[in-house]
N, C-alpha and C positions, 0 to 999 in steps of 0.2 A: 053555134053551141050556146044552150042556155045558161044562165049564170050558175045556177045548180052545178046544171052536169060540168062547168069550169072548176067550181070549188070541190066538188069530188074527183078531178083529175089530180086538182094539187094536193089535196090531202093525201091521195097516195101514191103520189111521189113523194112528197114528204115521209110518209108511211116506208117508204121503198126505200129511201138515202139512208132516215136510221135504221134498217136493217141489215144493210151494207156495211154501216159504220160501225155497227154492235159487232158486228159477223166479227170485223176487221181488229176491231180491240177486244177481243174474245182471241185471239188468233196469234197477236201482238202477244199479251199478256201472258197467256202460254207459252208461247217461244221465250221471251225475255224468263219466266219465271225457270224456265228448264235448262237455261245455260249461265245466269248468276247475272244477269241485267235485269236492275227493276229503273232507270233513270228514263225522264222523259214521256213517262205513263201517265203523266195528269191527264193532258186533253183528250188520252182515249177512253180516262175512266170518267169522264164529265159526258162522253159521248155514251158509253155504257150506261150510266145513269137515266140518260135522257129516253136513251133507247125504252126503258120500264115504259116507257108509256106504250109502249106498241103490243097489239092485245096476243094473246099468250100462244096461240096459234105460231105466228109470225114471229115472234120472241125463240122459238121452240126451234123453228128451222133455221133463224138465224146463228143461235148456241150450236146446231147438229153444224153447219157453212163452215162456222169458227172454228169447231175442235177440227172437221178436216183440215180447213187450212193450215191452219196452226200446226197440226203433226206432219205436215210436207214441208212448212217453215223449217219445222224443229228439226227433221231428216238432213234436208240440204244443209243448214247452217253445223248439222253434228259432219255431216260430209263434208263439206269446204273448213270448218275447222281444227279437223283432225289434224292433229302437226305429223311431220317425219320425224325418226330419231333425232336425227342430226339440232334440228331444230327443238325438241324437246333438251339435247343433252348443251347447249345453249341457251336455253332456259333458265336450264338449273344454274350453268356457270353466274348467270349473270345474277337470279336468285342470290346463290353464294356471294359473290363478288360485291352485291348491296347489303347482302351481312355483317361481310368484313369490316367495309367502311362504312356501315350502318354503327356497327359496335367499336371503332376505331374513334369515331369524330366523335364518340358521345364522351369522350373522357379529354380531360386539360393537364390530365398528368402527361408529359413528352414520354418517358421512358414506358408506361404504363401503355400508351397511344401505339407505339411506336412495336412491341411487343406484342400486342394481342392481334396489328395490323402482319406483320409477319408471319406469324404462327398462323395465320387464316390462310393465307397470301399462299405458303407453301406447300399448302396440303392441293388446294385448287389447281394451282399452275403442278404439281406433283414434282417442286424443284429439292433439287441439296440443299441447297444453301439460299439465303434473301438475308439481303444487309440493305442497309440506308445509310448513305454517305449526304451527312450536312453539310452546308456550305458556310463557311464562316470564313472571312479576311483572306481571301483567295486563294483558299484550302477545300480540301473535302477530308473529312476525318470520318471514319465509321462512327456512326451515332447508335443501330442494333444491330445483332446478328440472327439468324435465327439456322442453325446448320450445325453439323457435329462437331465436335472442339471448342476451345474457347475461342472470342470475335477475335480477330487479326486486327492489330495495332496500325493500321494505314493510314497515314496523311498522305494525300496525294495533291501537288500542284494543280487547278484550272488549268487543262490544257497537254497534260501528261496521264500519257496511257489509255488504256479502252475509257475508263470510268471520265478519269480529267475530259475526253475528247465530248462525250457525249456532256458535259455542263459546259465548254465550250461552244459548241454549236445549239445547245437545249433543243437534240433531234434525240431520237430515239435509235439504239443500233444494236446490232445481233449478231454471234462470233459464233458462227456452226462449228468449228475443229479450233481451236486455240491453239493446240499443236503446230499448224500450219499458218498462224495469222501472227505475223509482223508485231501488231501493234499493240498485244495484249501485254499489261505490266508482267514485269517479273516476280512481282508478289503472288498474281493469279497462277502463274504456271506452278513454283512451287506449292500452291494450294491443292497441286488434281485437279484442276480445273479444261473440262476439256469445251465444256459450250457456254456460253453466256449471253444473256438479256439484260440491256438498261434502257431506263428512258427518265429524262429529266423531271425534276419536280420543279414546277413552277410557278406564279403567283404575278398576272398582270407584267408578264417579261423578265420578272425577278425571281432570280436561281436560288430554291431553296438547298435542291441536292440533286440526288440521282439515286433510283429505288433499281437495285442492280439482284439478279438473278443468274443461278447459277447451277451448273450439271457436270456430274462427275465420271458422266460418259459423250459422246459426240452426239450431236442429236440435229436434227434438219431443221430448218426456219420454224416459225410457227408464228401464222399472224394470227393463229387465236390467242396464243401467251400475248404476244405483242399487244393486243387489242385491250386482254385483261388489265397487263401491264398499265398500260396510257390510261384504262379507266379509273385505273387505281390511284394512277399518280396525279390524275386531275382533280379526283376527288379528295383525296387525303392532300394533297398541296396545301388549302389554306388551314387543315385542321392544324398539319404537321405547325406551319406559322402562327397560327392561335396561339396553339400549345408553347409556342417556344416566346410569344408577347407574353403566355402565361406567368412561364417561368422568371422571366424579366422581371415582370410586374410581383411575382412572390417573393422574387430575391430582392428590389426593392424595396419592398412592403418589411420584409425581416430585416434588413440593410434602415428602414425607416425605426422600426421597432427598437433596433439595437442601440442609434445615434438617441433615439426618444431616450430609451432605457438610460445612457449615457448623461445625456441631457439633465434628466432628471437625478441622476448620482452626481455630476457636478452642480447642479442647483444646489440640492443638499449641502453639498461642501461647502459649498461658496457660503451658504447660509448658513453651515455652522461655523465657518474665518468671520463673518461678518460679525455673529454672536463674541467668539473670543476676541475678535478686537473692537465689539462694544464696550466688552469687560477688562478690556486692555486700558481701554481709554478712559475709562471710569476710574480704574485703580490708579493709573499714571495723572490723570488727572489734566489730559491731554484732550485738545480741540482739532478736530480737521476741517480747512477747508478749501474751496473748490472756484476760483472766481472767476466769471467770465468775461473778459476783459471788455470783447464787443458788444456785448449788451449791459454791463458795468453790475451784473449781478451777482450776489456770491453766495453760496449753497455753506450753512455748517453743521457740521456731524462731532458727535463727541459730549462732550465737555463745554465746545465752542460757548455757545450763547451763556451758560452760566457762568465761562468765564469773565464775558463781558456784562453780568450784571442783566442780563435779559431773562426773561423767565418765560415758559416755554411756547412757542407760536409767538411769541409777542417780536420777535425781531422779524422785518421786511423783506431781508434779502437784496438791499441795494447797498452800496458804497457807502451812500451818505449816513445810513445809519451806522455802518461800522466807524466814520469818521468821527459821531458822534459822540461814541465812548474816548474817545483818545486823546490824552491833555491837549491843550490848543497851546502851549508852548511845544510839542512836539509833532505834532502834523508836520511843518514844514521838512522834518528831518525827515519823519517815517516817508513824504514822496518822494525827497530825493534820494533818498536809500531805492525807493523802487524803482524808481527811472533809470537809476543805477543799472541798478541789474539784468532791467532790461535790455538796454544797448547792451551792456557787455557781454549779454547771455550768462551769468555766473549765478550762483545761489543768492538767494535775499537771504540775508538777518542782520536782524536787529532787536534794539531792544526799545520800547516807551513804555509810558506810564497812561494808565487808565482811569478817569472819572466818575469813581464809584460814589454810590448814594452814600454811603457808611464812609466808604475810607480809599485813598489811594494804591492803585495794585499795578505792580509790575508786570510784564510782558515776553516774553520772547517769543519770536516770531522765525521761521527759518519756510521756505519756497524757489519754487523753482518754475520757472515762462515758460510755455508749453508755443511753437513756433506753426504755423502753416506759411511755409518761403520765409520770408526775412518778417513777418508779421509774426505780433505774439498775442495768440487768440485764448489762452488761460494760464491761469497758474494755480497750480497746488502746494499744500504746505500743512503745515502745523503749528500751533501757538500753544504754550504754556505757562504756568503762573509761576515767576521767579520772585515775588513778593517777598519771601522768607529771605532768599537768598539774597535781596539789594537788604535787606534789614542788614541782614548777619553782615555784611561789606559794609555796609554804614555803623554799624558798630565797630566792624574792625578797622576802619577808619579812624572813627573818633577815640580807640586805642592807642595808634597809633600816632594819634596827633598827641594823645596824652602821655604814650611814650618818649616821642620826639620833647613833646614840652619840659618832660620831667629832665628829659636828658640833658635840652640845652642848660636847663635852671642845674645841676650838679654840673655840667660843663662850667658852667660861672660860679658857682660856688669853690670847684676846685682852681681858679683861677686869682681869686678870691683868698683863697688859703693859701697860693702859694703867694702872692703879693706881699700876704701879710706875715708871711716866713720869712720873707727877704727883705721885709723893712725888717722883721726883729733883727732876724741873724747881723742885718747894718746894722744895729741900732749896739746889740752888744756889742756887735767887734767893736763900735767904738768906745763903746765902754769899756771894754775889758783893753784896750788900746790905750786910752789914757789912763787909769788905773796903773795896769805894769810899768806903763809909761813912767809914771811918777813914781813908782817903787822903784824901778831903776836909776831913778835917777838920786834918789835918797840915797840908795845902796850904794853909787858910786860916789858922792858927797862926804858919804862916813867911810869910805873906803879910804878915802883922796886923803881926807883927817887923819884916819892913821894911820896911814905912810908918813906923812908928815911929822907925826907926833912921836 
């Protein structure tokens, strides 16, 4: 074969494949566009493309190949996927069924959740009654009801009754006559209750509840409720637990808001006690302070620093410079008053004297050792200016000295008077002693004469 006639073989085979392959995605295209699949179409519409080059003849019979095929695709595939009833009313349940908990998991309010999954829940499975018993502290307590009457007030043990047994085992169980079954609670029977559906809620082995269903006549197994049931409960399981971290986390969040709200009302407080016993201190004229023994520093609020002649920032905060204010004939006493105190645990006070630029000032000092074990790691107190008041005692002192003096001095004076009473009083009697003395004795002389005479 000559080279010619070689490359006019392959051209149309080439010629030949993409007309197959137009045919073929012509054929594809139609079938997927006729039953609602367009995925997967690129490499036949790149083939379709390519196909243009093949001249219009050829193009023409490959479009007429296509649509055949393609309406025998379409036939068979409307044939093979015609469903039966059964399968269509199985459709819809499960349609329904991703409704429910389609519109269930889309909300974080629990009772909200919990409600709108019921009310879907009942209408589909066409129960009496659907309640959700949560599990809380090894309880099950009706969480919603959705059924005539008001919900029935049940707490029921893990373990106790239809409901308890199914969160014990977390299997799923089904009571065809209730009438005739043993095990159902006595809360259910006086309900009318004659058939029942539960199946556990649960979350990676963790019992949330039990999503329990209920009929007010007898009724035969049913594993399509059963089936609906379990898809229910698997699905809404972590919603049901979102919902309930939800509520956690909003009742702490209000629970945070309230202690804040709190928080902030006692700041205030605190800030306005702070204010009136700034102004406390100011009027009283009264210094607090705070000293910390271990680190030998000491914190004053008040009055403090102006009592000591400091003016304001300008005091350090150490020991040393409080010792600096304080007569240095009095140091010695002011630490053994403190050492004092300490061993003994009892109040400090005292009194000293201060080294003011201007002039001498009085002190009072009153505190108390603050203990970690037998260690005393602060003391607090207060100090005030008793200046006025050592004056006014120094005065009444030196009143008193001058009362005292004046008294001893009229003490002696009247000591004094009476001395010189009782030298007079001797002095006359003896006067007046020899005096009569010698009148008597004249008088008896002229007496004696004239008797005689």
């Amino acid at each position: 074969m000559s080279s010619l006639a070689r490359r006019l073989v392959r051209r149309r085979s080439y010629r030949l494949l993409l007309l197959l392959a137009a045919s073929w995605s012509v054929a594809t295209i139609l079938r997927d566009k006729t039953t609602g699949r367009d995925q997967g179409l690129a490499g036949e519409k790149e083939l379709l493309r390519a196909s243009l080059e093949i001249p219009a003849g050829l193009l023409a019979l490959g479009l007429v190949m296509g649509l055949l095929v393609g309406r025998r695709l379409h036939g068979a595939a409307s044939t093979t996927e015609m469903p039966n009833p059964q399968l269509q009313a199985s459709h819809r349940e499960l349609l329904a069924l991703n409704q429910i908990t389609d519109n269930a998991i889309s909300t974080l309010e629990l009772d909200e959740l919990l409600r709108v999954l019921l009310g879907r829940l009942s209408k589909v499975i066409e129960a009496d009654a659907v309640m959700i018993f949560l599990h809380e502290d090894g309880q099950l307590r009706v969480g919603a009801c959705c059924g005539p009457g008001p919900p029935p007030e049940l707490v029921l043990p893990v373990g106790m009754g239809f409901v308890g047994g199914i969160a014990q085992r977390l299997a799923p169980a089904f009571l065809a006559s209730v009438g005739t079954t043993p095990l159902v609670d006595p809360a259910l029977v006086g309900r009318e209750v004659r058939a029942a559906l539960g199946v556990p809620l649960k979350r990676a082995g963790r019992l949330i509840g039990v999503l329990h269903v209920e009929w007010r006549q007898h009724r035969p197994e049913s594993a399509r409720a059963a089936r609906l049931l379990e898809i229910t409960a698997e699905r809404c399981g972590m919603a049901i637990l979102n919902a309930q971290l939800y509520e956690r986390a909003r009742a702490a969040e209000t629970a945070a808001r309230a202690a804040e709200a709190a928080a902030r009302a006692a700041e205030a407080r605190l800030r306005e006690s702070r204010e009136r016993l700034a102004l406390a201190l100011v009027a009283s004229n009264l210094g607090v302070f705070d000293w910390d023994v271990r680190n030998n520093t000491i914190i004053w609020e008040g009055q403090h620093a102006q009592l000591f002649g400091y003016q304001p920032g300008e005091f350090d905060g150490t020991y040393a410079a409080f010792e600096r204010r304080v007569h240095p004939d009095d140091i010695p006493e002011v630490r053994r008053k403190l050492e004092q105190a300490r061993l003994s645990r009892s109040v400090y006070a005292h009194e000293y004297r201060l080294v003011m630029p201007a002039a001498e000032r009085w002190i009072a000092a009153r505190g108390q050792f603050v203990y970690e074990g037998d260690e005393a790691v602060r003391m607090v107190g207060v100090v005030y200016d008793i200046t006025e008041r050592k004056q006014t005692e120094q005065e009444r002192d030196q009143l008193y000295q001058e009362v005292r003096e004046s008294r001893e001095r009229l003490q002696m004076l009247s000591r004094q008077l009476i001395t010189t009473q009782e030298t007079e009083r001797s002095h006359l009697a003896r006067e007046l002693h020899d005096q009569v003395g010698q009148y008597l004795t004249a008088i008896g002389i002229n007496i004696q004469a004239a008797m005689k005479s």
